[in-house]
N, CA, C, O and CB atoms as a CASP TS submission, in Angstrom:
PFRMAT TS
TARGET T0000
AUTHOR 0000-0000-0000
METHOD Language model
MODEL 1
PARENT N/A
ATOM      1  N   UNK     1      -3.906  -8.477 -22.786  1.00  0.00           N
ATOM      2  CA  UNK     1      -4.704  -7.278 -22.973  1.00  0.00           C
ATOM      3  C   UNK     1      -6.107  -7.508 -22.419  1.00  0.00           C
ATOM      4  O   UNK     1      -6.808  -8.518 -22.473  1.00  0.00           O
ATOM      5  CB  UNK     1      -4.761  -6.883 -24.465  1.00  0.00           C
ATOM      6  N   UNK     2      -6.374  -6.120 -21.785  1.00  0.00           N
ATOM      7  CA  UNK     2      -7.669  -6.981 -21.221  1.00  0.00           C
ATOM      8  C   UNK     2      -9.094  -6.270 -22.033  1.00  0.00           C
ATOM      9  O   UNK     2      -9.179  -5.129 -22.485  1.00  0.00           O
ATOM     10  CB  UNK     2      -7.808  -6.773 -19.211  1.00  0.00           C
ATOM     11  N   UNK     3     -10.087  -7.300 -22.039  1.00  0.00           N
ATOM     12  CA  UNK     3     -11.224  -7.518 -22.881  1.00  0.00           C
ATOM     13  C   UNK     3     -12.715  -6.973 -22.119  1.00  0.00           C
ATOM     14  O   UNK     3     -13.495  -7.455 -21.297  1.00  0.00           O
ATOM     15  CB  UNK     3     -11.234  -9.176 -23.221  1.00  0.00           C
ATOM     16  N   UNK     4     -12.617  -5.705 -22.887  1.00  0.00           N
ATOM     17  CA  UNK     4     -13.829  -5.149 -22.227  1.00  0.00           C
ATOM     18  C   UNK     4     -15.200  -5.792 -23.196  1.00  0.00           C
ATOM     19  O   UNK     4     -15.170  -6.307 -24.314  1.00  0.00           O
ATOM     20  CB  UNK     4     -13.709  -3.274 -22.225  1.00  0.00           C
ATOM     21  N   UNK     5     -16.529  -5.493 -22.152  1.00  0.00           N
ATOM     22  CA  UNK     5     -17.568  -6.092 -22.071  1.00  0.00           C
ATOM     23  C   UNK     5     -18.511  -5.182 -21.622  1.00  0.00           C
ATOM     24  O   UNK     5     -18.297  -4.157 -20.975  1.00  0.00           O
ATOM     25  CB  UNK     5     -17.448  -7.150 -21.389  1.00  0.00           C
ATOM     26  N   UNK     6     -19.611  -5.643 -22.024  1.00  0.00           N
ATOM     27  CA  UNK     6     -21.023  -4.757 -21.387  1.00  0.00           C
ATOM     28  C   UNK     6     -21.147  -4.176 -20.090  1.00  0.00           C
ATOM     29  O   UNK     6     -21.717  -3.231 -19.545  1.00  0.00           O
ATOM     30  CB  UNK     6     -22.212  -5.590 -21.312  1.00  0.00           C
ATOM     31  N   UNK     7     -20.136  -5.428 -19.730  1.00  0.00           N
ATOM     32  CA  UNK     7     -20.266  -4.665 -17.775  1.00  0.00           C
ATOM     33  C   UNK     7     -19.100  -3.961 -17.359  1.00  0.00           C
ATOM     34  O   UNK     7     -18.923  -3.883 -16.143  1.00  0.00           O
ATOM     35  CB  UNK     7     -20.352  -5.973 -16.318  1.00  0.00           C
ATOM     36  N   UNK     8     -17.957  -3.234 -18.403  1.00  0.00           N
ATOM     37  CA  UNK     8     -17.297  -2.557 -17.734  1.00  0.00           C
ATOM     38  C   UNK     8     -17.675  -1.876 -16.516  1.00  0.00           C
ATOM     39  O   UNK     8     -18.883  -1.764 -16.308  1.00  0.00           O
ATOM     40  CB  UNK     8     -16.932  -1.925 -18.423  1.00  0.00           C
ATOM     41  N   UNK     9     -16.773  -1.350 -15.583  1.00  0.00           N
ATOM     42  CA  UNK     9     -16.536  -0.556 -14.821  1.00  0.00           C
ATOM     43  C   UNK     9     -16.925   1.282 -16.009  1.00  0.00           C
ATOM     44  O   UNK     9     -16.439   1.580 -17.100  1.00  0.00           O
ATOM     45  CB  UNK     9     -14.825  -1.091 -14.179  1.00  0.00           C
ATOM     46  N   UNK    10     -17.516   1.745 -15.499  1.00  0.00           N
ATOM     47  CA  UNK    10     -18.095   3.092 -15.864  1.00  0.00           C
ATOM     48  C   UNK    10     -17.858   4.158 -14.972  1.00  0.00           C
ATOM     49  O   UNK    10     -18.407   4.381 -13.893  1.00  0.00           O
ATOM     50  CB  UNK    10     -19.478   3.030 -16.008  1.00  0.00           C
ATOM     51  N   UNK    11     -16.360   5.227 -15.956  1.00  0.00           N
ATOM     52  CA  UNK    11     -16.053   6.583 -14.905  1.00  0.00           C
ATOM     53  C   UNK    11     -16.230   7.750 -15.788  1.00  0.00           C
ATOM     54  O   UNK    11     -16.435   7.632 -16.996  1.00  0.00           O
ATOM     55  CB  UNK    11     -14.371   6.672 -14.178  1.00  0.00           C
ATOM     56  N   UNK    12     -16.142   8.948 -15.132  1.00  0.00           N
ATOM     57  CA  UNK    12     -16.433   9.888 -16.119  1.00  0.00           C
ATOM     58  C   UNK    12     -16.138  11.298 -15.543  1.00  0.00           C
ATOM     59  O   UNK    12     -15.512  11.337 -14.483  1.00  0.00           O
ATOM     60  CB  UNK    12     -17.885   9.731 -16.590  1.00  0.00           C
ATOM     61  N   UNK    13     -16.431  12.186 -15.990  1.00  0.00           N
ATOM     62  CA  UNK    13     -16.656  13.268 -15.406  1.00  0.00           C
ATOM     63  C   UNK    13     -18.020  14.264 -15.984  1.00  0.00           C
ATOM     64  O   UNK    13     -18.728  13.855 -16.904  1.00  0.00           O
ATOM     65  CB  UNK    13     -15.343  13.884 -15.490  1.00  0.00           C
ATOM     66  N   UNK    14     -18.210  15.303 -15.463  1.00  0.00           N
ATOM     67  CA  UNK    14     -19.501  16.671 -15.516  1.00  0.00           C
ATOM     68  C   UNK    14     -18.492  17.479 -15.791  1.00  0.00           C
ATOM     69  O   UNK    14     -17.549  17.473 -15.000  1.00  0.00           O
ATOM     70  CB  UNK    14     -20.586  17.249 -13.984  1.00  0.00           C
ATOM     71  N   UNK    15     -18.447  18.249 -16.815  1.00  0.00           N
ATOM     72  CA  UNK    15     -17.592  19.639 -17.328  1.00  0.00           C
ATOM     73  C   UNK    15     -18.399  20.477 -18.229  1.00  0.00           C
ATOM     74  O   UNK    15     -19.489  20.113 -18.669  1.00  0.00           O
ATOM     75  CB  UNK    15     -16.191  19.286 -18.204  1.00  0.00           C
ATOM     76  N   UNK    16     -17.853  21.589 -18.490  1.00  0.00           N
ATOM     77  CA  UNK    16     -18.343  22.511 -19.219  1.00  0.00           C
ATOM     78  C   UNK    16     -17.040  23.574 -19.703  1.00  0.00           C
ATOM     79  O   UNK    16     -16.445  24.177 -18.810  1.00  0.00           O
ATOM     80  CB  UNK    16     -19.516  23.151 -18.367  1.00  0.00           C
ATOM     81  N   UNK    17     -16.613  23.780 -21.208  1.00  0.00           N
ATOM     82  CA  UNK    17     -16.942  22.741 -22.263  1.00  0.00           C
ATOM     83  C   UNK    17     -16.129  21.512 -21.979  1.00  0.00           C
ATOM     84  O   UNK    17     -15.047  21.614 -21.399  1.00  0.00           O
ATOM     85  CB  UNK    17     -16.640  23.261 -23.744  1.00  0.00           C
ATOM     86  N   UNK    18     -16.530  20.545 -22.301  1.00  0.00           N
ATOM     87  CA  UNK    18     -16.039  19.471 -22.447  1.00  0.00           C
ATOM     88  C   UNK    18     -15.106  18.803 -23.977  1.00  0.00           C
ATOM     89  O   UNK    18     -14.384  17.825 -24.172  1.00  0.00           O
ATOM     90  CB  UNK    18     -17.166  18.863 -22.096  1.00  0.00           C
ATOM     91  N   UNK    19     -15.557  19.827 -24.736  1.00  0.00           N
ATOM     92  CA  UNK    19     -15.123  18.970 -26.164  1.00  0.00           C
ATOM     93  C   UNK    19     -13.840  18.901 -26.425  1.00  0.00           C
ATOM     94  O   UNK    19     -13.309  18.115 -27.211  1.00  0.00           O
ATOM     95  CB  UNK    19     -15.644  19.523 -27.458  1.00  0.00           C
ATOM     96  N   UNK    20     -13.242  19.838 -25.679  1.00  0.00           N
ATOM     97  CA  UNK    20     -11.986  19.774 -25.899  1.00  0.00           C
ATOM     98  C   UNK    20     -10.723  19.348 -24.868  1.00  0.00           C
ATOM     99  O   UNK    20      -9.532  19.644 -24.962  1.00  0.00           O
ATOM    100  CB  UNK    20     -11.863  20.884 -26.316  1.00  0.00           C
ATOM    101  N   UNK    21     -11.476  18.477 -23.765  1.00  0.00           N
ATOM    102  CA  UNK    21     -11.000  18.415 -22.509  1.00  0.00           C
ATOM    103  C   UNK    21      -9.937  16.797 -23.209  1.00  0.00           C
ATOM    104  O   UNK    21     -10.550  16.218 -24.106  1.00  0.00           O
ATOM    105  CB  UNK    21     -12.514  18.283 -21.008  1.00  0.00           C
ATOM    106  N   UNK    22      -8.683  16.221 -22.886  1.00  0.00           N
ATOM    107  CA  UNK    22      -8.220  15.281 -23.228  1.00  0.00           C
ATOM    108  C   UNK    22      -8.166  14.119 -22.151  1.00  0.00           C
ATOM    109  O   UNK    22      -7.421  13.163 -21.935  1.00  0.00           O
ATOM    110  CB  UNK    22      -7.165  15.677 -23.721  1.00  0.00           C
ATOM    111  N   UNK    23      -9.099  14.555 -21.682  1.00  0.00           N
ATOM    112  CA  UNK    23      -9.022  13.485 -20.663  1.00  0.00           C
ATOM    113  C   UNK    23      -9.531  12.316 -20.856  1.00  0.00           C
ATOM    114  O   UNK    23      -9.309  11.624 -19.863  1.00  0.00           O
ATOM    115  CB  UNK    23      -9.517  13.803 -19.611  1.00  0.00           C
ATOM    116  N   UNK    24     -10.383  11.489 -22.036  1.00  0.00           N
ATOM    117  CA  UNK    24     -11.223  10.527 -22.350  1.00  0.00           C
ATOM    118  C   UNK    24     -10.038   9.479 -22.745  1.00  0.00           C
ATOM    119  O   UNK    24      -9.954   8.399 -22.161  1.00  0.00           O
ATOM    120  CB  UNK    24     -12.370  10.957 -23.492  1.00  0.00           C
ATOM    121  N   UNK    25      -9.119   9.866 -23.781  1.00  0.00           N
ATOM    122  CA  UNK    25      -7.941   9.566 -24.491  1.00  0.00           C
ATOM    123  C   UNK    25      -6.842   9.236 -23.447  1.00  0.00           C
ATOM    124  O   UNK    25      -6.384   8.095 -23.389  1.00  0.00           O
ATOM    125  CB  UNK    25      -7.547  10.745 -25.425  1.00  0.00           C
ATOM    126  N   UNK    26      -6.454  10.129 -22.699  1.00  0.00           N
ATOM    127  CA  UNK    26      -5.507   9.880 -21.458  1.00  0.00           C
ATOM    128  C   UNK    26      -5.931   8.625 -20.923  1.00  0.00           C
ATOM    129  O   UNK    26      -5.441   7.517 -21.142  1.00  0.00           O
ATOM    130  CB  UNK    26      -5.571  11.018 -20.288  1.00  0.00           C
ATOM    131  N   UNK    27      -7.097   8.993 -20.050  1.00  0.00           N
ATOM    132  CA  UNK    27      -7.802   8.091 -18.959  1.00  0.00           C
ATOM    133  C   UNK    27      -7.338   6.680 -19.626  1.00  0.00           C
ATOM    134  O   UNK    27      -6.243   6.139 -19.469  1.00  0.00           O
ATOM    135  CB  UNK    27      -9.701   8.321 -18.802  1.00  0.00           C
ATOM    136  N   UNK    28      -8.678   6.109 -20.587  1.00  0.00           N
ATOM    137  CA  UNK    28      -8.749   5.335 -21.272  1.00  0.00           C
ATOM    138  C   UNK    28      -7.432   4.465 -21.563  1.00  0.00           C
ATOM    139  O   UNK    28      -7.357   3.316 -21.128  1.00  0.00           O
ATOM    140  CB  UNK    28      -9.286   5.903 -22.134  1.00  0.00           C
ATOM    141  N   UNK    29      -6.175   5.164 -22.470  1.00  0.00           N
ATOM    142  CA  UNK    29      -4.797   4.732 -22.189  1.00  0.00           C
ATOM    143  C   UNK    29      -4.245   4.103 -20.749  1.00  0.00           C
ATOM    144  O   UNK    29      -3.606   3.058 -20.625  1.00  0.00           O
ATOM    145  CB  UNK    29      -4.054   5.894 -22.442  1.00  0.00           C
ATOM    146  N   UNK    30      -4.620   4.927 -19.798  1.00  0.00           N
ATOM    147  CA  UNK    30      -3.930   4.315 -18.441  1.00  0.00           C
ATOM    148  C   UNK    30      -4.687   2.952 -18.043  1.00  0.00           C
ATOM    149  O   UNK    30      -4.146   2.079 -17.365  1.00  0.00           O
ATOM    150  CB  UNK    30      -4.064   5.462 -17.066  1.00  0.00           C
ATOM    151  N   UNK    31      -5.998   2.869 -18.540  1.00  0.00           N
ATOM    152  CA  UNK    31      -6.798   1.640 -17.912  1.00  0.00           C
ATOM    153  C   UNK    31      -6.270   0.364 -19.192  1.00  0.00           C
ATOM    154  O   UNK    31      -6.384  -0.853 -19.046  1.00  0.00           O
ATOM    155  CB  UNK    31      -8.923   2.036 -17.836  1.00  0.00           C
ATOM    156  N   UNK    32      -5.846   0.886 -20.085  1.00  0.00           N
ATOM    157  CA  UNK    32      -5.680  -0.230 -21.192  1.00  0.00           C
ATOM    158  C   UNK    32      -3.922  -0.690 -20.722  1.00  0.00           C
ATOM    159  O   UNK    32      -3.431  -1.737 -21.145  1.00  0.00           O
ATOM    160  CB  UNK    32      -5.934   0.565 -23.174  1.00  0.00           C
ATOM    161  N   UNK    33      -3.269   0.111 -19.962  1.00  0.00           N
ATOM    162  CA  UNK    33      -2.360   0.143 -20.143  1.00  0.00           C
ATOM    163  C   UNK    33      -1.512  -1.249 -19.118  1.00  0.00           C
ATOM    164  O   UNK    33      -0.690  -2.158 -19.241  1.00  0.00           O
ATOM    165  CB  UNK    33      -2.174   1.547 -20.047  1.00  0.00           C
ATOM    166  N   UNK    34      -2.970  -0.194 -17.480  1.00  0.00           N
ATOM    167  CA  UNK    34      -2.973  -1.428 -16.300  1.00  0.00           C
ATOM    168  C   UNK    34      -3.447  -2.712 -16.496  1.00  0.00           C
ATOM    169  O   UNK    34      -3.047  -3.714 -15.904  1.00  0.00           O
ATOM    170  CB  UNK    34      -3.741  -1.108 -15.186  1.00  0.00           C
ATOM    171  N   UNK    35      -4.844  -2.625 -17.863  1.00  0.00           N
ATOM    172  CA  UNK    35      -5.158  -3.789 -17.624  1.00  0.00           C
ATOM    173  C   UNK    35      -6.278  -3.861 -16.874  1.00  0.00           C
ATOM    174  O   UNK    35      -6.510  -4.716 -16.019  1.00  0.00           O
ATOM    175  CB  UNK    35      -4.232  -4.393 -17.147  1.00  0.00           C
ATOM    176  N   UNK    36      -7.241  -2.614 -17.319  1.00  0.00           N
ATOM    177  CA  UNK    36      -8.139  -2.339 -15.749  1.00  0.00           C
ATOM    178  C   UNK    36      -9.411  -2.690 -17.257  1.00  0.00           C
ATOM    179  O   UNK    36      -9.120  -2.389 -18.415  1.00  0.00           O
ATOM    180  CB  UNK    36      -8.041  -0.039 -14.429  1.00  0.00           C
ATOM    181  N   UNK    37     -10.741  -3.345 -16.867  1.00  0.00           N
ATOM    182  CA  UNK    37     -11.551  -3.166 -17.331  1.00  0.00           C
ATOM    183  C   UNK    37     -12.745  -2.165 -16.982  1.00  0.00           C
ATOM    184  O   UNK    37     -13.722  -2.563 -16.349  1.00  0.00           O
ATOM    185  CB  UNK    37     -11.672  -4.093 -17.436  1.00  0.00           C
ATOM    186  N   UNK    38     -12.629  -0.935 -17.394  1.00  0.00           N
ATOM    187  CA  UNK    38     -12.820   0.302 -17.490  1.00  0.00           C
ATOM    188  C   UNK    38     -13.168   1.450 -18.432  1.00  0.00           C
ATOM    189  O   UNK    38     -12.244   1.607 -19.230  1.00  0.00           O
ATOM    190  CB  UNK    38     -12.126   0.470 -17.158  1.00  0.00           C
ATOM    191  N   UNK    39     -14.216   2.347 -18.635  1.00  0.00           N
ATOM    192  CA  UNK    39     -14.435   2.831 -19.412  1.00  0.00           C
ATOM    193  C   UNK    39     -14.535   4.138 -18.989  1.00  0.00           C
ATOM    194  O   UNK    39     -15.087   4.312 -17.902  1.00  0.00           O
ATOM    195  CB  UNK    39     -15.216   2.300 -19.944  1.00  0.00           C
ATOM    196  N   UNK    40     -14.059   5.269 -19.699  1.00  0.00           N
ATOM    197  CA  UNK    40     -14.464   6.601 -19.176  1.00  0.00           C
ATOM    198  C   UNK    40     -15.098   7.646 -20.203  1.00  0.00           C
ATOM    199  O   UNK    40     -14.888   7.524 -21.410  1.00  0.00           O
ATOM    200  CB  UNK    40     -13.235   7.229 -18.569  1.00  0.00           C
ATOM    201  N   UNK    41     -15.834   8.618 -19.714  1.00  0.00           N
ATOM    202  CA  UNK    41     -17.043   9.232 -20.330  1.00  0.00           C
ATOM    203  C   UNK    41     -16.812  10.621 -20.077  1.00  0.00           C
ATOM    204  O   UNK    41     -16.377  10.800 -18.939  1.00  0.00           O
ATOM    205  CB  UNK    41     -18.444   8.736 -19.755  1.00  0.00           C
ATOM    206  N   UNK    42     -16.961  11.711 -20.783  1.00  0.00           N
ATOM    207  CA  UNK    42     -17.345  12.732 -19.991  1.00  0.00           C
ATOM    208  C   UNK    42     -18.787  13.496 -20.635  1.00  0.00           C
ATOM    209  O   UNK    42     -19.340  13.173 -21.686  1.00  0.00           O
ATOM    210  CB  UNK    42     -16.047  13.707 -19.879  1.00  0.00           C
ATOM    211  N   UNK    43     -19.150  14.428 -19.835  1.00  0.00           N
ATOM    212  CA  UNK    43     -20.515  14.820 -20.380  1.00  0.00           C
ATOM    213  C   UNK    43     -20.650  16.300 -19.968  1.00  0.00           C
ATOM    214  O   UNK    43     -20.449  16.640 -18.802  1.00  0.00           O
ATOM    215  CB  UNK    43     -21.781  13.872 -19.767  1.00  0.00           C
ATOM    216  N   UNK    44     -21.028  17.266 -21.032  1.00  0.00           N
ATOM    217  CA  UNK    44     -21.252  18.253 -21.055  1.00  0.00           C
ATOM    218  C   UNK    44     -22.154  18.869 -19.510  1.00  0.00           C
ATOM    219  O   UNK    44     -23.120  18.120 -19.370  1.00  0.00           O
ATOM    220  CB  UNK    44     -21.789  18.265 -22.342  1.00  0.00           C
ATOM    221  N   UNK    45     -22.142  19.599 -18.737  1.00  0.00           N
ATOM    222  CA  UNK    45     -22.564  19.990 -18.034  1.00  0.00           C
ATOM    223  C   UNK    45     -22.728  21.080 -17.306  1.00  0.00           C
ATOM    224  O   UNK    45     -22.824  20.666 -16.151  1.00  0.00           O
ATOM    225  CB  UNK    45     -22.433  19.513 -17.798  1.00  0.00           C
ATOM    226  N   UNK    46     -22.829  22.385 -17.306  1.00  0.00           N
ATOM    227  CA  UNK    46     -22.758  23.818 -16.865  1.00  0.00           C
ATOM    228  C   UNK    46     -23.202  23.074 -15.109  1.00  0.00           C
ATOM    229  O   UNK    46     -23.810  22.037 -14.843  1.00  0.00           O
ATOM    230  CB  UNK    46     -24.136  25.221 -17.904  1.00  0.00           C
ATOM    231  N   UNK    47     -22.771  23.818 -14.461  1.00  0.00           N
ATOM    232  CA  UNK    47     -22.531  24.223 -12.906  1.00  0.00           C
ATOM    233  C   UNK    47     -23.888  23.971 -12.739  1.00  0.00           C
ATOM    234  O   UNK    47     -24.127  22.843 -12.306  1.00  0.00           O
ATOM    235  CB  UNK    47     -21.929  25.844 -12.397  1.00  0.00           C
ATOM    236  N   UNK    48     -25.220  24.958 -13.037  1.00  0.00           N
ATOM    237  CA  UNK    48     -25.861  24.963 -12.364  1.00  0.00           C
ATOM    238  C   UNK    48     -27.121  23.821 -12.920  1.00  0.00           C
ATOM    239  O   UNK    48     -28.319  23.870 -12.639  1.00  0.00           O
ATOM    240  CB  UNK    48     -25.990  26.286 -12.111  1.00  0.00           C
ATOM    241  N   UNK    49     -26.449  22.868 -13.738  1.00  0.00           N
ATOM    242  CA  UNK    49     -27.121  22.095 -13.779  1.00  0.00           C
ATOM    243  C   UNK    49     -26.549  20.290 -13.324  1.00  0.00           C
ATOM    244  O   UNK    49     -26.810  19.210 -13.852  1.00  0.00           O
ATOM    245  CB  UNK    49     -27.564  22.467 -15.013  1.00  0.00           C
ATOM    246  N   UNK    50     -25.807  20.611 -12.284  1.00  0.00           N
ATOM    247  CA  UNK    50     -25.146  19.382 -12.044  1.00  0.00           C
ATOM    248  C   UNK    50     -25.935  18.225 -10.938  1.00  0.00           C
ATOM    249  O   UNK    50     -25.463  17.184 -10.481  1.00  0.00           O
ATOM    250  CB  UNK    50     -23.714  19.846 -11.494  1.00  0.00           C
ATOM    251  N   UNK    51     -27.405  18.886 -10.695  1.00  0.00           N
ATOM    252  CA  UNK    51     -27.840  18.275  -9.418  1.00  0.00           C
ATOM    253  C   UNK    51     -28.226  16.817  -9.871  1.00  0.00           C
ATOM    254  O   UNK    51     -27.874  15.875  -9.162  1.00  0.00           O
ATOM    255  CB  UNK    51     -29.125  19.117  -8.679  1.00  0.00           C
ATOM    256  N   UNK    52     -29.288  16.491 -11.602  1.00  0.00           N
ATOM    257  CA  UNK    52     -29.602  15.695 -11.598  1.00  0.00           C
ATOM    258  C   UNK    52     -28.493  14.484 -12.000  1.00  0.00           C
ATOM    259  O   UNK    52     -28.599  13.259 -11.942  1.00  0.00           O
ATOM    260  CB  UNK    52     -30.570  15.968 -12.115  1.00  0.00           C
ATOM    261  N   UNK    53     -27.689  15.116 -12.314  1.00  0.00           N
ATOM    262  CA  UNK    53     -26.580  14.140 -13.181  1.00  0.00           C
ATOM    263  C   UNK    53     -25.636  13.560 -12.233  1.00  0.00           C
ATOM    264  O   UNK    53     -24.936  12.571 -12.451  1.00  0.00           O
ATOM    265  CB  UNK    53     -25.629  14.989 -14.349  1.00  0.00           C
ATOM    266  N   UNK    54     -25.670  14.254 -11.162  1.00  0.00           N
ATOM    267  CA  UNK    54     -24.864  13.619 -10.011  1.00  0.00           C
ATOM    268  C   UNK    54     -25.694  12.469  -9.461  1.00  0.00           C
ATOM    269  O   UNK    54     -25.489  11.259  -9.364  1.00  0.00           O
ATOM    270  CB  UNK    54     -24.526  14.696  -8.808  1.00  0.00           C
ATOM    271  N   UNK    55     -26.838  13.381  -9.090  1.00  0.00           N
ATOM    272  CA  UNK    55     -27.924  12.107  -8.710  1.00  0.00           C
ATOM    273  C   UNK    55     -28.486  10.715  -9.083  1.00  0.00           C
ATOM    274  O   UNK    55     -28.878   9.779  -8.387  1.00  0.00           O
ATOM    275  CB  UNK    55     -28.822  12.497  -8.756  1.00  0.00           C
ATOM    276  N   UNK    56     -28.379  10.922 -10.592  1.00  0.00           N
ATOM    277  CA  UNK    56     -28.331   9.454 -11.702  1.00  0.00           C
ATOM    278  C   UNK    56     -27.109   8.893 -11.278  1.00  0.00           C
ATOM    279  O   UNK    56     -27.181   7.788 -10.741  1.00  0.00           O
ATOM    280  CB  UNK    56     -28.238   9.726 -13.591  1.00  0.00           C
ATOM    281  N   UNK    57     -25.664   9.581 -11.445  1.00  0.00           N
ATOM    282  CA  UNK    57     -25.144   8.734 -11.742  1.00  0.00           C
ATOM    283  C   UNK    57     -24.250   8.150  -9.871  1.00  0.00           C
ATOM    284  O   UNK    57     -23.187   7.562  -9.674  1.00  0.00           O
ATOM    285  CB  UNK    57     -24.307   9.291 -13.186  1.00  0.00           C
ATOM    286  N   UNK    58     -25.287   8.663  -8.895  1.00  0.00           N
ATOM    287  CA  UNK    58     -24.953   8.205  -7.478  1.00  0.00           C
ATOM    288  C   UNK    58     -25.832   6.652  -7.475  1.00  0.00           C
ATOM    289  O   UNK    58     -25.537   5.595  -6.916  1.00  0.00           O
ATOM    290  CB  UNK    58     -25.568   9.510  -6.136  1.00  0.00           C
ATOM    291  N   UNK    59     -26.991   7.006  -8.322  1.00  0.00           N
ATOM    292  CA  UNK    59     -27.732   5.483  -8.572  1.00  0.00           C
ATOM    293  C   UNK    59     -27.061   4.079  -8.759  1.00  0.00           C
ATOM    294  O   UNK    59     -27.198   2.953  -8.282  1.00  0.00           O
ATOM    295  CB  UNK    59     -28.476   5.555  -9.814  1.00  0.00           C
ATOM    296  N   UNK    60     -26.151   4.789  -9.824  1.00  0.00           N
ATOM    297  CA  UNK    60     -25.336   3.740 -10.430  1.00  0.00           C
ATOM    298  C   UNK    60     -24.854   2.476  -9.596  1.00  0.00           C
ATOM    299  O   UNK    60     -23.736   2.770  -9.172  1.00  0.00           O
ATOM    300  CB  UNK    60     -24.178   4.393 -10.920  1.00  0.00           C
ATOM    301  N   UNK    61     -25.188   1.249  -9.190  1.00  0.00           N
ATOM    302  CA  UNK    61     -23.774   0.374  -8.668  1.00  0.00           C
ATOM    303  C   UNK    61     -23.254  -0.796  -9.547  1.00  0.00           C
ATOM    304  O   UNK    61     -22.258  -1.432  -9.202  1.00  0.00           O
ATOM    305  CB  UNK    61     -24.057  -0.372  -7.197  1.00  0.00           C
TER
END
């Protein structure tokens, strides 16, 4: 089983609503499943506010 850590790998998505989207639960399962050290996120986001959040998270490496 593999042993996540501070430095996972970090994925996610921008949606609107999000709370009820099952994709955190899915995702998450398939990376535990491969064996991938991996984490996934999603975050509330309406359309017309997607510029800065793309932009942070293009920062990311």
């Amino acid at each position: 089983m593999c042993q996540q850590n501070f430095r996972s790998t970090l994925t996610g998505s921008f949606s609107t609503p999000c709370d009820d989207n099952p994709t955190v639960a899915m995702i998450e399962a398939a990376y535990q499943h491969h064996d991938i050290d991996a984490r996934y996120t999603k975050c509330d986001v309406k359309a017309d506010g997607l510029k800065d959040p793309v932009a942070g998270a293009g920062a990311v490496e």
